[in-house]
C-alpha positions in Angstrom: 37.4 67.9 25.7 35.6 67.4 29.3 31.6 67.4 29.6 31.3 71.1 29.9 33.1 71.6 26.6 31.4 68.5 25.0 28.2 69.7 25.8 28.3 73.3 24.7 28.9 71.9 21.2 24.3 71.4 21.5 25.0 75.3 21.4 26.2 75.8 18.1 24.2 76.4 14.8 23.4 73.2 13.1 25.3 73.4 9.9 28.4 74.8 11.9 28.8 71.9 14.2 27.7 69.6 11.0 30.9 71.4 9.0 33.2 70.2 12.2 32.0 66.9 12.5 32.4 66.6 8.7 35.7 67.8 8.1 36.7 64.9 10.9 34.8 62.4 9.1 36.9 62.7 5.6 40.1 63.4 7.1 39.0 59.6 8.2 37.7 58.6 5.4 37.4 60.5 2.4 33.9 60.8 0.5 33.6 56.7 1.5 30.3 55.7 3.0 30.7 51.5 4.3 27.8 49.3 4.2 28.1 45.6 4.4 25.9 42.9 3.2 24.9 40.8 6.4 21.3 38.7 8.2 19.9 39.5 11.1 18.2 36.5 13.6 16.8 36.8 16.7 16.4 33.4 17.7 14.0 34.0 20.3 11.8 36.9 21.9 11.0 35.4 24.9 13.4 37.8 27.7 13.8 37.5 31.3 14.0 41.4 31.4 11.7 44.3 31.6 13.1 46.4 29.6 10.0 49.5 29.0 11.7 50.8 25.7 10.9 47.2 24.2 8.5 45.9 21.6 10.0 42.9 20.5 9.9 41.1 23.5 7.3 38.5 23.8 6.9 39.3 27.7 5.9 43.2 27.0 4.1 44.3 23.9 4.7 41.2 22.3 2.0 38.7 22.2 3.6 35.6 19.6 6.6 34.4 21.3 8.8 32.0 19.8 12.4 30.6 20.0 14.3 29.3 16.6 15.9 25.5 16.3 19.6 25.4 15.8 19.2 23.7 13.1 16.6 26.5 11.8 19.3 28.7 12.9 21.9 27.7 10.8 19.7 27.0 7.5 18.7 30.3 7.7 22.2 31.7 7.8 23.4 29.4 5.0 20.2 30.8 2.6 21.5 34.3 3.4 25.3 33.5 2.5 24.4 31.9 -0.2 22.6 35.2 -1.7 25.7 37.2 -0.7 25.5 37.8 3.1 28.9 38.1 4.6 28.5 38.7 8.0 25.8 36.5 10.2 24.3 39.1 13.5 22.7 36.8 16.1 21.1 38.9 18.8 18.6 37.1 20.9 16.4 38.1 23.9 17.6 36.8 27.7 16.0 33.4 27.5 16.1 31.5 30.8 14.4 28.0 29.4 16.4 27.2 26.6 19.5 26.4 28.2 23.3 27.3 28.9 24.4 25.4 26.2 21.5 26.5 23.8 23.4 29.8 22.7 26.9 28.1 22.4 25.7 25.6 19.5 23.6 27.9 18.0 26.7 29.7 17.0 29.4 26.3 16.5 26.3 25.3 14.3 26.0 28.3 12.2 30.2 28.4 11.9 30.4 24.9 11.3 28.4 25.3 8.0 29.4 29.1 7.3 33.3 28.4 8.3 34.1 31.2 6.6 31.2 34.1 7.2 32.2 36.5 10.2 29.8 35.8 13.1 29.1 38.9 15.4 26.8 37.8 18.3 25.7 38.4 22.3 25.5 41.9 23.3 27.1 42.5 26.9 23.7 42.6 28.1 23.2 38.8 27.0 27.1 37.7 28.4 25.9 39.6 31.8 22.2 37.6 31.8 24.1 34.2 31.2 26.7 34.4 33.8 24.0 35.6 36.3 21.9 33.0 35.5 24.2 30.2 35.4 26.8 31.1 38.2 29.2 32.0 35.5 32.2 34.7 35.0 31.8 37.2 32.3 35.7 35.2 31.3 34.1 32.6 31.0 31.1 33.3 28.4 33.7 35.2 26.6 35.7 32.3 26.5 32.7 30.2 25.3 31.7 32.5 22.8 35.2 32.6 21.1 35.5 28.9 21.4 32.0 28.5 19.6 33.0 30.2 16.7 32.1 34.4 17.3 34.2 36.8 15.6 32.8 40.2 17.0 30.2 41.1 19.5 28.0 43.6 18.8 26.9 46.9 20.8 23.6 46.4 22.0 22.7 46.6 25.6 24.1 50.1 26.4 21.2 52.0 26.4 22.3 55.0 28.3 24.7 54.4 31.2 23.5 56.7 33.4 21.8 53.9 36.6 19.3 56.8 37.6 18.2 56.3 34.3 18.7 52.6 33.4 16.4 52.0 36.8 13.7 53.5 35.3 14.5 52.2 31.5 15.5 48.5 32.1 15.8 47.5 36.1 17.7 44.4 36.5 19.6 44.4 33.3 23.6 44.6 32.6 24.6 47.4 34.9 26.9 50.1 32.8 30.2 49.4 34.8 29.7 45.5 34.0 29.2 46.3 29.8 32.1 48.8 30.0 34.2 45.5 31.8 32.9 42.9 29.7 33.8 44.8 26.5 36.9 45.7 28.2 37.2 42.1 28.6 36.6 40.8 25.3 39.0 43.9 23.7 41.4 42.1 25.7 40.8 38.7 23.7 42.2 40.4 20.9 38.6 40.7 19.6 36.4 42.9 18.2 33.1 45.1 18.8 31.3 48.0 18.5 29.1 50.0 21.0 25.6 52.3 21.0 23.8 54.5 23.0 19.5 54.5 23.1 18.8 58.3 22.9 15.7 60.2 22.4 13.7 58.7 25.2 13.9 60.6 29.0 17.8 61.2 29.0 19.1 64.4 28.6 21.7 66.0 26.3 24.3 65.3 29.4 23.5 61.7 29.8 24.3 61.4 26.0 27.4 63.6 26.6 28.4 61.2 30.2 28.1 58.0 28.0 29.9 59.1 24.9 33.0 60.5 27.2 33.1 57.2 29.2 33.4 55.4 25.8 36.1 57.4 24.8 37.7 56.3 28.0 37.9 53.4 27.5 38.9 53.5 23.6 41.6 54.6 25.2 42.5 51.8 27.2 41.4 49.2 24.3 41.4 50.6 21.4 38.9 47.7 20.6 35.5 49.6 18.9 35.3 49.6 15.2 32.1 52.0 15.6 29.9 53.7 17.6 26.0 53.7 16.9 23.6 55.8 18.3 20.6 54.3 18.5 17.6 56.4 18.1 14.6 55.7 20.2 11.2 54.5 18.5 8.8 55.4 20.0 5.9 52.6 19.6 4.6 49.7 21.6 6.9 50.4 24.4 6.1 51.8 28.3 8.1 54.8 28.0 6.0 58.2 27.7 7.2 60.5 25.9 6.1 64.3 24.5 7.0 64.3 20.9 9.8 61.7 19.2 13.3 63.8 18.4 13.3 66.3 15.5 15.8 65.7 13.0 18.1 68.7 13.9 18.5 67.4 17.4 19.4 64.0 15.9 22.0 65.3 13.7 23.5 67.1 16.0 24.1 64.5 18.4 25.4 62.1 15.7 27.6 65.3 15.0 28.8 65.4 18.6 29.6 61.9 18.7 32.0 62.1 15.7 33.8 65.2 17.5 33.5 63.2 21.1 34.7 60.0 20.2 37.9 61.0 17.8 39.1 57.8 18.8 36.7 55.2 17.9 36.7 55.3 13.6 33.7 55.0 12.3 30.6 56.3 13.4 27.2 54.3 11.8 24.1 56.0 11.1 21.5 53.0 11.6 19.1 53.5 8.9 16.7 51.1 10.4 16.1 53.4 13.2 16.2 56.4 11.5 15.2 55.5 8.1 17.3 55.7 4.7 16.8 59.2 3.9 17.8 60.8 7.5 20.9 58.4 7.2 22.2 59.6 4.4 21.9 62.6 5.5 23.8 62.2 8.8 26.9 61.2 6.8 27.8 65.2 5.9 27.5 65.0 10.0 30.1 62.6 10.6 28.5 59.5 9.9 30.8 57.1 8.0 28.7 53.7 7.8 25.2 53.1 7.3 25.1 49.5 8.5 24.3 47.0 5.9 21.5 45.4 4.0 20.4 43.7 7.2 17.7 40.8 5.0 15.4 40.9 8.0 15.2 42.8 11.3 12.8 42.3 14.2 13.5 44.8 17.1 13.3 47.8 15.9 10.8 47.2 13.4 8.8 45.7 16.7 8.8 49.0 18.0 7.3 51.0 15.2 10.7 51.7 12.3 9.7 50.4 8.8 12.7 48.1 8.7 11.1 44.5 8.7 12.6 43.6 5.2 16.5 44.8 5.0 17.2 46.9 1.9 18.4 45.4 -1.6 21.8 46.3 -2.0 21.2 48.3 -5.3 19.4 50.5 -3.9 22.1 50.8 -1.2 24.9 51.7 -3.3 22.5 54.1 -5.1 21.4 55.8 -2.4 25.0 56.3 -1.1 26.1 57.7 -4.9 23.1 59.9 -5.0 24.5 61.4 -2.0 27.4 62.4 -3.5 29.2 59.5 -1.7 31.2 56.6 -2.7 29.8 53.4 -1.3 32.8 50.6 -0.2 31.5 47.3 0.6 33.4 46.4 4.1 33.6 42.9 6.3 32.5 43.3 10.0 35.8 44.9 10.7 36.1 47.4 8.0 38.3 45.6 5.7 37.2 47.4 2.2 35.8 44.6 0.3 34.7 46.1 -3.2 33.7 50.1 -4.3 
């Protein structure tokens, strides 16, 4: 499928293209829908970058910055195994004054007392912002990163990879060629990862279709995404002006296009923290697979306006997904089934 063909699929009527994204998704993976039981931290807000889509920074809407001890760090992700968390997701704004070294204990501290809890941490946009900053190859921050303990990296940072775009979204971050090569990069570690696209903001229905196709490119080459999120815009407390947020059909449908797009990557997630629980579960007879996981505690997102600040009990979780007509597997971070 080549863009043309790719983005024709916007043409078709919403249940039709939701029928060919679906039959894709169970031929997958059944009736299964994953979620996984894992803690969010942000150990700090304060960010180098001006990204205008951001709340959460503490240089933009923000007015409370903070930054998290390692110690701090790591007793918070011992509370969160210790009420079932299995996976630990460190994400942390691009925090010049805190040090090189900062980020590498934070993780060998969090694996040294969690030896045993999957750690997936640093976006591509953080491993491009440290090796900038500190005169550093992208090898070598990998290299760091698997040395200190990190399993999987997550997908953050890809906004939409369009640079006519990314100038006027986030100037002076991770340039699209350089996340495609770090990933690239870390596939070849024998690692992990998954990747996103920001939509619903001032791209276009091509710019979604350019980004998924050169994801599927290089799947290809790797083979090294578990998932691919789209991430839906949210539209408070942020510099970007737009007319009216994304209906739900449109949203559907491009969640449907990714599952037909990107036959190659294996799961698709609907993030219910951006687009709540109800529209999640709905986007899995779309081609959604996943619907993340119970998260404890999230911060972005919730900065900019989603009503996700407190995670989601896992209960209600595996009701939801059974209400749905769906069987809900726990997974690990890389989709190991861990109980129905």
């Amino acid at each position: 499928m080549d863009a043309n063909d790719a983005l024709k699929l916007y043409d078709l009527e919403l249940f039709e293209l939701g029928e060919r994204a679906s039959e894709i998704r169970r031929k997958l993976h059944g009736d299964k829908v994953f979620y996984n039981r894992n803690r969010q931290i942000n150990p700090t807000n304060i960010c180098s970058d001006y990204c205008k889509f951001c709340g959460f920074s503490a240089h933009r809407k923000n007015p409370n910055p903070y930054v998290m001890g390692v110690e701090e760090i790591a007793r918070t992700a011992k509370e969160a195994a210790d009420r079932g968390a299995k996976e630990i997701h460190i994400v942390s704004a691009h925090n010049k004054d805190v040090g090189l070294e900062w980020y590498f204990e934070v993780f060998s501290n969090v694996k040294a007392a969690l030896p045993d809890i999957h750690l997936k941490a640093m976006t591509a946009a953080e491993v491009e912002f440290l090796a900038r900053t500190y005169g550093k190859s992208f090898e070598y921050i990998l290299d760091r990163m698997i040395e200190s303990g990190v399993d999987s990296m997550p997908g953050g940072g890809a906004e939409i990879f369009d640079e006519t775009l990314r100038k006027r979204l986030c100037d002076g971050k991770v340039k699209s060629a350089d996340w495609l090569k770090i990933h690239k990069l870390w596939h070849e570690r024998g690692r992990k990862s998954n990747a996103t696209m920001l939509f619903g903001h001032i791209e276009s229905r091509a710019h979604r279709i350019d980004h998924l196709l050169r994801l599927r490119d290089l799947q290809e080459i790797t083979g090294g995404f578990n998932a691919f999120v789209p991430l839906l815009f949210q539209t408070k407390n942020n510099y970007i002006e737009i007319d009216r947020p994304l209906d739900a059909e449109e949203v559907l449908k491009t969640i449907a296009i990714s599952r037909i797009v990107l036959a190659n990557i294996p799961h698709i997630k609907a993030y219910w923290v951006g687009l709540t629980l109800k529209l999640a579960l709905v986007a899995q007879e779309f081609g959604a697979d996943d619907m993340d996981g119970t998260i404890e505690k999230e911060s972005i997102n919730s900065a900019a306006g989603a009503a996700s600040a407190g995670g989601v009990a896992q209960k209600l979780m595996t009701d939801l997904i059974a209400g749905a007509g769906f069987l809900p597997i726990e997974r690990d971070s890389v989709y190991n089934e861990i109980a129905a």
